[in-house]
C-alpha positions as CSV (number, residue, x, y, z in Angstrom):
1,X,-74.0,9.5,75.5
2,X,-73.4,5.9,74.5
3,X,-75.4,3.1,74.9
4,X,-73.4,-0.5,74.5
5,X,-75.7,-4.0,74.3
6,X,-73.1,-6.6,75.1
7,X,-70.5,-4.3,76.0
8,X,-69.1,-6.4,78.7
9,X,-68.0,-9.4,76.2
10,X,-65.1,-9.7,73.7
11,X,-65.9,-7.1,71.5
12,X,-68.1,-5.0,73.0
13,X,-65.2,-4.3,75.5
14,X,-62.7,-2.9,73.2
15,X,-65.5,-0.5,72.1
16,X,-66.2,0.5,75.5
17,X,-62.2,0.9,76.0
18,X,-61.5,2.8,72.9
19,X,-64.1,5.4,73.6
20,X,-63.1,6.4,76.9
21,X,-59.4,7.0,75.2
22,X,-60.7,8.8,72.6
23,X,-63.0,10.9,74.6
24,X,-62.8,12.5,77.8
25,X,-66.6,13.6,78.2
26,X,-67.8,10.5,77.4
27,X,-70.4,8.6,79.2
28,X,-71.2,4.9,78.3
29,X,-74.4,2.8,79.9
30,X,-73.5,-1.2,79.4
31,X,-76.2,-3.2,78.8
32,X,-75.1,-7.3,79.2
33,X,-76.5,-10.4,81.0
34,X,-72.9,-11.6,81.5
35,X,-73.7,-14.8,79.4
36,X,-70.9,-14.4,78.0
37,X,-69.1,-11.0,79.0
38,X,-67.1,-10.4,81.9
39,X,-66.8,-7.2,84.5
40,X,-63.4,-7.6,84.5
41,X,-63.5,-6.5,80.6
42,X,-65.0,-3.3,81.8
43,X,-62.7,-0.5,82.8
44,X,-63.1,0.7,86.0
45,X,-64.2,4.1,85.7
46,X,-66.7,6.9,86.8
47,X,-67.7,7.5,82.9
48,X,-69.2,3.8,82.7
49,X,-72.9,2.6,84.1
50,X,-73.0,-1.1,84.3
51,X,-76.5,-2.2,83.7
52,X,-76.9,-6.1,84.6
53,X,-79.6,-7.3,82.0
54,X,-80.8,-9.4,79.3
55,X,-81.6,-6.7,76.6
56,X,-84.7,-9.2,75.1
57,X,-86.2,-8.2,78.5
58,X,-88.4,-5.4,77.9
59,X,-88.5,-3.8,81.6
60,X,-85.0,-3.4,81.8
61,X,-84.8,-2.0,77.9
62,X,-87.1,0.7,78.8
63,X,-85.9,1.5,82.1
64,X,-82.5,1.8,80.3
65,X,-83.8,4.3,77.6
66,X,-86.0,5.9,80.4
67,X,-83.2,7.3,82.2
68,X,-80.8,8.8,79.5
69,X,-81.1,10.1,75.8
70,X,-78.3,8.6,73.8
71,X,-75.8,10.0,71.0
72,X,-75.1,6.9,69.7
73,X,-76.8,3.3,70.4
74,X,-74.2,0.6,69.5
75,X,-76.2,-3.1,69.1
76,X,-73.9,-5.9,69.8
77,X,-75.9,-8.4,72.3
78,X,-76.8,-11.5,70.7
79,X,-76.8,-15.7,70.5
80,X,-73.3,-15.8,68.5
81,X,-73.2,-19.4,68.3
82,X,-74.4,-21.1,65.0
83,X,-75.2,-24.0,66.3
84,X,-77.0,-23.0,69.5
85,X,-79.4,-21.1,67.0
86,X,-79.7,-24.7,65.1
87,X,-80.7,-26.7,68.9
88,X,-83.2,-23.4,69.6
89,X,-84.4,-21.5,67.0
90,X,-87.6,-19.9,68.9
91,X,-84.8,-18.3,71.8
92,X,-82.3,-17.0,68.9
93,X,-85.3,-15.2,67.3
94,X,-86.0,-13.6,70.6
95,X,-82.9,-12.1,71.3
96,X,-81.1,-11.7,68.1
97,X,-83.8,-10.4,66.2
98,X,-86.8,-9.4,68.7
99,X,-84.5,-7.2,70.9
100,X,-83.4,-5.5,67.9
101,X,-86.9,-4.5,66.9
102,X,-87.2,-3.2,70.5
103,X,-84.2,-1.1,70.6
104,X,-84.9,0.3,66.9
105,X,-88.5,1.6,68.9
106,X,-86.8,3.4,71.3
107,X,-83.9,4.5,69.1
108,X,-86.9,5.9,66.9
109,X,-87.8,8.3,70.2
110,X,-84.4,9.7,70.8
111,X,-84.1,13.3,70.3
112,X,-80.4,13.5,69.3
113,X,-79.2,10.4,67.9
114,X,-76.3,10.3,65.8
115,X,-75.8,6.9,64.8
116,X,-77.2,3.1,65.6
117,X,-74.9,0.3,64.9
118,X,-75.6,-3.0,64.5
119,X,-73.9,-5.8,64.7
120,X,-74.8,-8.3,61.6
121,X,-72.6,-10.8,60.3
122,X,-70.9,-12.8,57.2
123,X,-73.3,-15.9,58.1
124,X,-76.2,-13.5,56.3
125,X,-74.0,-15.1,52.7
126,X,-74.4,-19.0,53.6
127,X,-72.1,-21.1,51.6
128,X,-72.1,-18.2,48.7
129,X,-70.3,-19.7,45.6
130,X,-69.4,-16.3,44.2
131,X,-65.9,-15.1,46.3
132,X,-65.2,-12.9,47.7
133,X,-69.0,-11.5,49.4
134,X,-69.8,-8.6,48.3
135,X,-72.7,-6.5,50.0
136,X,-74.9,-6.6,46.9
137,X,-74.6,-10.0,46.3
138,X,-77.4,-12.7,46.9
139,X,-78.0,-14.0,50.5
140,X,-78.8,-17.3,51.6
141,X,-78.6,-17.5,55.3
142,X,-78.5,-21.7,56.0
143,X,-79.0,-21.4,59.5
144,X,-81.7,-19.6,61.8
145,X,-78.8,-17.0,63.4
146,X,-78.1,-16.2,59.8
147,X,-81.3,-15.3,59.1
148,X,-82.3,-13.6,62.2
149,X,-79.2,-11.7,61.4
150,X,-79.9,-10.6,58.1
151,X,-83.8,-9.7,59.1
152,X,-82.6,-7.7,61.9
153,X,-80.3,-5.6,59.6
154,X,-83.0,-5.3,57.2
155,X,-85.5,-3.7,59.8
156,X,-82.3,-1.3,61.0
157,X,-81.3,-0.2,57.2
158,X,-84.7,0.9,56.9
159,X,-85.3,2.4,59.8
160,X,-83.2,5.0,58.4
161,X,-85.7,5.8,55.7
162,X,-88.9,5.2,57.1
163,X,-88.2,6.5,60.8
164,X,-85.0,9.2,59.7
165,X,-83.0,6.7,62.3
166,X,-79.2,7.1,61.2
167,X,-78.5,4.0,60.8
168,X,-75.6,1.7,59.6
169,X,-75.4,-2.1,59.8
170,X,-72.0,-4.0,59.8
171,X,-71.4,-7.6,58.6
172,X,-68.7,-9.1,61.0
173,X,-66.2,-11.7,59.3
174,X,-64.6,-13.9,61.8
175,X,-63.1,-11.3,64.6
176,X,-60.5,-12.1,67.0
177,X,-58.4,-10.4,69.3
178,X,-57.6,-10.5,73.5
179,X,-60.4,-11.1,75.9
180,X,-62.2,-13.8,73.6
181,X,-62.2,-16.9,75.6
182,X,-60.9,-20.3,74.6
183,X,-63.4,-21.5,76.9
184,X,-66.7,-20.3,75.5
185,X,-68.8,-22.3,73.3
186,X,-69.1,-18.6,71.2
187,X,-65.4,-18.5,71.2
188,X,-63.6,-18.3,67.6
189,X,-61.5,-20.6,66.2
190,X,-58.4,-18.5,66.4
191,X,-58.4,-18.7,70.2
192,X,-59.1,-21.8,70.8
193,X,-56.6,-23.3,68.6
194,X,-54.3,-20.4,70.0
195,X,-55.5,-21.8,73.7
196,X,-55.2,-25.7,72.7
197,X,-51.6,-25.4,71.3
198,X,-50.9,-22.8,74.3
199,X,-52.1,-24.3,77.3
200,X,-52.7,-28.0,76.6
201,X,-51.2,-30.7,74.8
202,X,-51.1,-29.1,71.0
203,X,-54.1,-31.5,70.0
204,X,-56.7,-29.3,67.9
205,X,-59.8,-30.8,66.3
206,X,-60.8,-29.5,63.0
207,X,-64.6,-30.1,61.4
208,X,-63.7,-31.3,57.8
209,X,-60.4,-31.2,56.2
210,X,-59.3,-28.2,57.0
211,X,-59.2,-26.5,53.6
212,X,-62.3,-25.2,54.3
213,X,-61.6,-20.9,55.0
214,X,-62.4,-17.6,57.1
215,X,-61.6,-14.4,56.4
216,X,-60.0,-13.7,60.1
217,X,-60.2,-9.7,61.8
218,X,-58.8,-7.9,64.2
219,X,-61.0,-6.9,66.9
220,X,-59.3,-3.4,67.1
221,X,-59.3,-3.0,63.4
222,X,-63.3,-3.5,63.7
223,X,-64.1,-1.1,65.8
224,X,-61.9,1.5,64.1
225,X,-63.5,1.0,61.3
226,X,-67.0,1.3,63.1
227,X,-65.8,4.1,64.6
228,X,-65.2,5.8,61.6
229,X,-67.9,4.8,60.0
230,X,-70.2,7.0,63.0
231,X,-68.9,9.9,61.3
232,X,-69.6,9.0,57.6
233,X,-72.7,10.6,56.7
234,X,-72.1,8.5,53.3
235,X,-72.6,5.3,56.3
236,X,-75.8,6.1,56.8
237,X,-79.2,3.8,56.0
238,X,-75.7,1.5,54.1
239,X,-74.4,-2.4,55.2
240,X,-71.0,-2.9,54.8
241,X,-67.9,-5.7,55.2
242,X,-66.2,-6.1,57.8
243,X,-62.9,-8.0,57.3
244,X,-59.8,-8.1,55.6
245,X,-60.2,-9.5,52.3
246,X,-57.6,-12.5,52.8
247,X,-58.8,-16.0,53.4
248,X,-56.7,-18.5,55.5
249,X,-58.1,-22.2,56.0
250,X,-57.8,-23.8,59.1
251,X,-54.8,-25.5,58.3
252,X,-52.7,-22.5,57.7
253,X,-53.9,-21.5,61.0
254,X,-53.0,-24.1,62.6
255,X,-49.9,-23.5,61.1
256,X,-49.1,-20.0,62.4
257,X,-50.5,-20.5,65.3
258,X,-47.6,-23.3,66.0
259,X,-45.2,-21.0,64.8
260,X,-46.1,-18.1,67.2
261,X,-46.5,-20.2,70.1
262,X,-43.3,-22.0,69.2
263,X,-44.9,-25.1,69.6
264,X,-45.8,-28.3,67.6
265,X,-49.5,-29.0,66.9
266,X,-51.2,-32.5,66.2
267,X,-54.8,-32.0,64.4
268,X,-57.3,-34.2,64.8
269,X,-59.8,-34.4,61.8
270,X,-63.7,-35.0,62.8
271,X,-66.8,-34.9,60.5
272,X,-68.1,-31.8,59.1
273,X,-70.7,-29.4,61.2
274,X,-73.8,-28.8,60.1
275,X,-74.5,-25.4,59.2
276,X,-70.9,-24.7,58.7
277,X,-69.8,-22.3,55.6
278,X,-66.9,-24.0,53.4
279,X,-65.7,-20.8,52.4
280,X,-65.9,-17.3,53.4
281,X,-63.8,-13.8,52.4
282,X,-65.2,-10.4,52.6
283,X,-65.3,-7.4,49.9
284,X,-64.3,-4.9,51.2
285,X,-64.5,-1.9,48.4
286,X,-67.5,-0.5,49.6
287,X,-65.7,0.2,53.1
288,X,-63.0,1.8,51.3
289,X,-65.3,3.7,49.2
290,X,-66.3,6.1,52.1
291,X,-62.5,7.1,52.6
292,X,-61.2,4.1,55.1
293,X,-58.0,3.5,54.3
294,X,-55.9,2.6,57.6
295,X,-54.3,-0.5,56.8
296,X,-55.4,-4.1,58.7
297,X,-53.5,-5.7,61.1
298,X,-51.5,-9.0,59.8
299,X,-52.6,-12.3,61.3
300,X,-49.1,-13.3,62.8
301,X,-49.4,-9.6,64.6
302,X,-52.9,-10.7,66.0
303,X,-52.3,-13.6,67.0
304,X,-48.9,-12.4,69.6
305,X,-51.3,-10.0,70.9
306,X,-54.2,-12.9,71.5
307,X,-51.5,-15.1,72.7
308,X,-50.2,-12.8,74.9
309,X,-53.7,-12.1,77.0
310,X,-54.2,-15.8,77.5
311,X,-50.7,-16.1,79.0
């Protein structure tokens, strides 16, 4: 028995998609307030409950965890957006790090839990001058999503000691992949460029001078590697990278985005966010320390498949 927060958006979709392939018996409650997802994301079929909900709402949490005892608890709901967590602080805290608290609660009260995942991110590093970030390193969250972020993964990690919760928290790089939408002010950068150059008149806008860079991964690459993960004892009570290990500024982007579109681009150049990182690239030994060693999927290969679900 799964439980999914968010798993009617971008990511939490492919989860929801790659356990029904993988298993037959499986039955997966969605928890999502459709912020941001979409029910067409869902597939439509008998081994998925749709639960309509924001999971910072504390009567729909516990009616969800009333009705079922779950297997695995997968904790992807959140505020994505950086700087929606700089113009509202107070509502981040509530859902990225107060629902999280909730959840670990009941997650505390399940009787045969396997595994909670949660869903932290690379914005736990801030602008870290020591590349690339490795999970011991120092953090220094600049904004309030990356410290709700890296407080909510704190409480989960040790939920694993104090509360024997099996635990594992994830550090997300910057994912892409089909079903993220262009449209979205949580959207990546990859689609939107991908979207611009697609769909409108090849005119991106780029915060700084482009040099700045991401460490950019596949969405189906992530949750293999999760999913693997939920059966790595070695995972347990552990954070680890997500990415790929290669960093590729927005210019180079931009570039192989106009290549696999077959289309010119013209980039406008606009005045540095705040709160944006400079540079960002995952470590990901520690990953490949507990035995993962399918290969990533390149950027150009991504990017046709992006391309090809905005079409």
């Amino acid at each position: 028995m799964y439980l999914i927060t968010g798993g009617a958006g971008f990511i939490g979709s492919h989860f929801v998609e790659d356990i029904l392939k993988d298993d037959s018996s499986a039955k997966i409650v969605v928890l999502d307030n459709l912020s941001m997802g979409r029910m067409d994301n869902i597939p439509n079929d008998d081994r998925v409950e749709f639960v309509k909900g924001d999971v910072s709402d504390l009567d729909i949490l516990n009616d969800v965890f009333k009705r079922y005892d779950y297997d695995y608890i997968i904790h992807l709901a959140a505020i994505a957006s950086v700087p929606d967590s700089i113009d509202d602080p107070v509502r981040t805290h509530r859902i990225n790090f107060d629902s999280t608290l909730n959840i670990i609660e009941h997650a505390r009260k399940q009787k045969n839990l396997k595994r909670m995942i949660f869903a932290s991110s690379a914005a736990v590093y801030g602008d870290n001058p020591e590349l690339p970030c490795v999970e011991t390193a120092a953090v220094n969250p600049i904004t309030p999503y990356g410290v709700d972020k890296y407080a909510s993964e704190r409480y989960v990690l040790n939920a694993s000691r104090l509360f024997n919760v099996p635990s594992t928290a994830f550090r997300f790089f910057n994912v892409y992949g089909p079903r993220q939408n262009p449209s979205s002010p949580y959207s990546g950068v990859i689609s939107i460029f991908a979207d611009r150059i697609l769909n409108g008149n090849g005119k991106i806008r780029i915060f700084g001078d482009g040099e700045q860079t991401r460490d950019f991964v596949f969405v189906k690459d992530l949750v293999s590697i999760i999913r693997y993960s939920m059966n790595s004892p070695e995972a347990v009570g552990e954070v680890f990278n997500i990415g790929t290990g290669k960093c590729t500024s927005l210019n180079q982007l931009a570039a192989v985005c106009s290549k696999v579109i077959s289309k010119p681009v013209s980039i406008e150049y606009a005045e540095p966010r705040s709160g944006d990182i400079r540079h960002s690239v995952s470590d990901i030994s520690k990953l490949r320390s507990i035995g993962f060693r399918a290969e990533f999927t390149e950027l150009e290969n991504g990017l046709k498949q992006l391309i090809n679900s905005l079409k």
